[in-house]
C-alpha positions as CSV (number, residue, x, y, z in Angstrom):
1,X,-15.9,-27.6,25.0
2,X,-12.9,-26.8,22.6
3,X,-12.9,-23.1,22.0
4,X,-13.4,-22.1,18.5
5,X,-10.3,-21.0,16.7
6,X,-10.3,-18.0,14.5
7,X,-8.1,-19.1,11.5
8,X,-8.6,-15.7,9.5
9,X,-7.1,-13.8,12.8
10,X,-4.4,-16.8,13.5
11,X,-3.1,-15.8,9.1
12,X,-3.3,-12.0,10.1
13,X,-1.2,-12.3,13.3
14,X,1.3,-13.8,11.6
15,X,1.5,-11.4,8.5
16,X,1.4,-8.7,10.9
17,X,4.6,-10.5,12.4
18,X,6.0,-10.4,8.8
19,X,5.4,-7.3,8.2
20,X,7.1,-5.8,11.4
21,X,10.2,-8.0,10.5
22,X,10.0,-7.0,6.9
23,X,10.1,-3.3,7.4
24,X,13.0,-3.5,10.5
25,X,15.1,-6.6,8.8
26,X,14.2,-6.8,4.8
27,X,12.5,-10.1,4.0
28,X,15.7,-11.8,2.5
29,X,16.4,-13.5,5.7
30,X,13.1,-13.7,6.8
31,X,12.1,-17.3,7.6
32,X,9.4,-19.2,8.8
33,X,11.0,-19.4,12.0
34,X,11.4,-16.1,12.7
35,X,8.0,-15.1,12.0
36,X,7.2,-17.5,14.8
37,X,9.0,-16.2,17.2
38,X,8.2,-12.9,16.2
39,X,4.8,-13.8,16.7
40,X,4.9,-16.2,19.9
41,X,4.0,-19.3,18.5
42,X,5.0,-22.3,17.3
43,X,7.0,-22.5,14.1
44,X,4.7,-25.8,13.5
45,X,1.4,-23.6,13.9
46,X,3.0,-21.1,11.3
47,X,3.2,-24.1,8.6
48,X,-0.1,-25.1,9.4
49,X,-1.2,-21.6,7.8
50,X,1.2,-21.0,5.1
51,X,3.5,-23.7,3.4
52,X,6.2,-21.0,3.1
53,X,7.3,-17.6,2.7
54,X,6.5,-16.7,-0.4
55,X,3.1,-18.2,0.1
56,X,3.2,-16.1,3.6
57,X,4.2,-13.2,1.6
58,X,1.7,-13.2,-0.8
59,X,-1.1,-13.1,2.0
60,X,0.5,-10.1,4.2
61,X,0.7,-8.2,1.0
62,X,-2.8,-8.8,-0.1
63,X,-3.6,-7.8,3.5
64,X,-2.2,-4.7,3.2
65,X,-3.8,-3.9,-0.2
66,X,-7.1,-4.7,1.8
67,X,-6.5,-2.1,4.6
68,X,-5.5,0.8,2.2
69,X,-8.7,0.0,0.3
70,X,-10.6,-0.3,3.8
71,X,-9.1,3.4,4.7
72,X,-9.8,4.9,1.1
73,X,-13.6,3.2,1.5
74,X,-13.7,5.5,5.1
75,X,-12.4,8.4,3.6
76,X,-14.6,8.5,0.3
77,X,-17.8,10.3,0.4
78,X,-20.1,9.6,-2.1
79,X,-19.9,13.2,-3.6
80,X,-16.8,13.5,-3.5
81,X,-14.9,15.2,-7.1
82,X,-12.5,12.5,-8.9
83,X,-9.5,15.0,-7.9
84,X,-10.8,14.3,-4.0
85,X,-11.0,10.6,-4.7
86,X,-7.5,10.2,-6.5
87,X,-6.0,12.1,-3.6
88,X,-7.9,10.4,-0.8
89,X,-6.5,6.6,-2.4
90,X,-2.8,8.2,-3.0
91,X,-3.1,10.2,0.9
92,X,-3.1,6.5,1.7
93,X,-0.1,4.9,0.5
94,X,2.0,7.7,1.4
95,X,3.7,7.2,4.5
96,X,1.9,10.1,6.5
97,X,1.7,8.6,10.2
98,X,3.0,5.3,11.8
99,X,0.6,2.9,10.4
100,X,1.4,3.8,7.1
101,X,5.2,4.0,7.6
102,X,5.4,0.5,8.4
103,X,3.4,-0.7,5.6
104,X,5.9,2.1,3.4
105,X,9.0,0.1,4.6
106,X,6.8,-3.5,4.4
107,X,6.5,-2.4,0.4
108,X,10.1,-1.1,0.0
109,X,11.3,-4.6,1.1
110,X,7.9,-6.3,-0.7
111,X,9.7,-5.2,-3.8
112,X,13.2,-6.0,-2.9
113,X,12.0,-9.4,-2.9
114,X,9.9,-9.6,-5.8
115,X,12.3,-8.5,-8.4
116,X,13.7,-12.3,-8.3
117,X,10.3,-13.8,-7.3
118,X,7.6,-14.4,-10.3
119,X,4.7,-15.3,-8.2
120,X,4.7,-12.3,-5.9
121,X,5.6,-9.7,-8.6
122,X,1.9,-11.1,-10.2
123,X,0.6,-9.8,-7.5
124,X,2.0,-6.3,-7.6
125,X,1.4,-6.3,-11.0
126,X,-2.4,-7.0,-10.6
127,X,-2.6,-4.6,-7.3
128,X,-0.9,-1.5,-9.7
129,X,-2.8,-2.3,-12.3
130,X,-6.3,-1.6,-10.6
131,X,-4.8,1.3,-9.0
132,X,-4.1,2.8,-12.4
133,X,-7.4,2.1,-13.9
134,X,-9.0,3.7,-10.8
135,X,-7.0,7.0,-11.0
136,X,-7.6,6.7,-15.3
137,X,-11.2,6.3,-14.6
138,X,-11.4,9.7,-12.3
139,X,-9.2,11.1,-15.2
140,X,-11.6,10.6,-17.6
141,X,-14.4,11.5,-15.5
142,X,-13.0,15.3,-15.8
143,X,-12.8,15.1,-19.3
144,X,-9.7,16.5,-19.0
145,X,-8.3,17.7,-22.9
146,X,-4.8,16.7,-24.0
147,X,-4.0,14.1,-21.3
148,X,-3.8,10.9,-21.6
149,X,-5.5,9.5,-18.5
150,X,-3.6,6.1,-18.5
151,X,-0.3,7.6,-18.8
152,X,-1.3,10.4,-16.1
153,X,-2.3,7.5,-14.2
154,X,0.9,5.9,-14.2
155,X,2.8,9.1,-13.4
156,X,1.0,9.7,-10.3
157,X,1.5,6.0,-9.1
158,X,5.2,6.5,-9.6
159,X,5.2,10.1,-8.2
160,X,3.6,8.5,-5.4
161,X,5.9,5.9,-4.8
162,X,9.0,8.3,-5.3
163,X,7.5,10.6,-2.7
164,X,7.1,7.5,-0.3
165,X,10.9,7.0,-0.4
166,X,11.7,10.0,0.0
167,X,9.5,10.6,2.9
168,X,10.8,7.1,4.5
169,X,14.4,8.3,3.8
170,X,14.1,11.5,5.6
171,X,14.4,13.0,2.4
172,X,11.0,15.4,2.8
173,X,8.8,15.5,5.6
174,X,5.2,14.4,5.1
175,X,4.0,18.4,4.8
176,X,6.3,18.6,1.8
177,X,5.4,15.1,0.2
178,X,1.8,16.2,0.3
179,X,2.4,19.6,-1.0
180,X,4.3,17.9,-4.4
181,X,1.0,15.9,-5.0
182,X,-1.1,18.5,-4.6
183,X,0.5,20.5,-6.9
184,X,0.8,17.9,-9.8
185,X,-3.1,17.2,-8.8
186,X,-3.8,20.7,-9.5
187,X,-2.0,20.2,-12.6
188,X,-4.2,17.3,-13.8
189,X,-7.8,18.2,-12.4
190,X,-7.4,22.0,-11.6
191,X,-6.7,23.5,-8.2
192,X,-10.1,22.3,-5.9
193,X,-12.6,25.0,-4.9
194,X,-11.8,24.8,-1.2
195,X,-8.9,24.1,0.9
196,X,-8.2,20.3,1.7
197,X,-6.7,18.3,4.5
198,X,-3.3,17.3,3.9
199,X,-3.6,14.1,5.8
């Protein structure tokens, strides 16, 4: 009897290809091909999955949406303060240990490659944009007077991001990238009642 093929694991074996090429190579010269070989299989079972890159693309990147939402989920407790939660989802895009690293230089070259590509930057767009109404929600939860939550929303993506160069440029180490959010969290929802981990 033909063994059952797995088709959801076959489209996340090859993203996972992508994204290794993407964070050593940049996508720009990123084919079909490549991902094949990069993955050990045929560049005829990679067109089977995905018609082309950008199509290709457009999966990985969801697929690392999903696991930063799958490690936020882990990390959330259900009494945890809208200060802990906004820290716990930004913790996670920063690139504070290997796995997030890679998925750091995956986005770096993610956006590279959007800038002249329509269909993925609708993507980003719609990824950022849940992300800010998340952190606005948590904003508004504190009732917080004389911020604007969507703008302070906004700020901390983009702090965020900036720290996430930096980091991934040997700029600051992870300690001090931490440290900076903290700080401008602090500023937003008032310095927590207890010491948190940095991690």
């Amino acid at each position: 009897m033909p063994r059952k093929v797995d088709h959801g694991q076959r489209r996340e074996l090859l993203a996972d290809a992508l994204m290794r090429l993407a964070a050593a190579h940049g996508l720009e010269g990123v084919s079909l091909r490549h991902v094949a070989a990069e993955a050990g299989v045929s560049t005829g079972m990679v067109q089977h999955y995905f018609r082309n890159k950008d199509e290709m693309m457009t999966f990985a990147l969801g697929m690392v949406g999903s696991r930063i939402r799958a490690r936020t989920d882990a990390v959330g407790a259900p009494a945890a303060s809208p200060r802990e939660l906004v820290r716990g989802v930004l913790l996670q895009i920063l690139p504070l240990d290997e796995t997030r690293r890679l998925e750091g230089h995956v986005g770096l070259a993610f956006l590279a490659y959007a800038a002249v590509k329509p269909a993925i930057q609708e993507g980003l767009r719609t990824d950022a944009a849940g992300m800010r109404e998340f952190i606005a929600q948590q904003l508004r939860a504190t009732g917080a007077d004389g911020i604007d939550p969507e703008l302070a929303a906004t700020g901390l993506l983009a702090l965020a991001d900036g720290l996430g160069v930096q980091v991934l440029s040997g700029q600051y180490a992870e300690t001090h990238a931490a440290a900076v959010l903290d700080a401008h969290l602090d500023l937003l929802f008032g310095k927590p009642s207890r010491d948190v981990d940095s991690s």
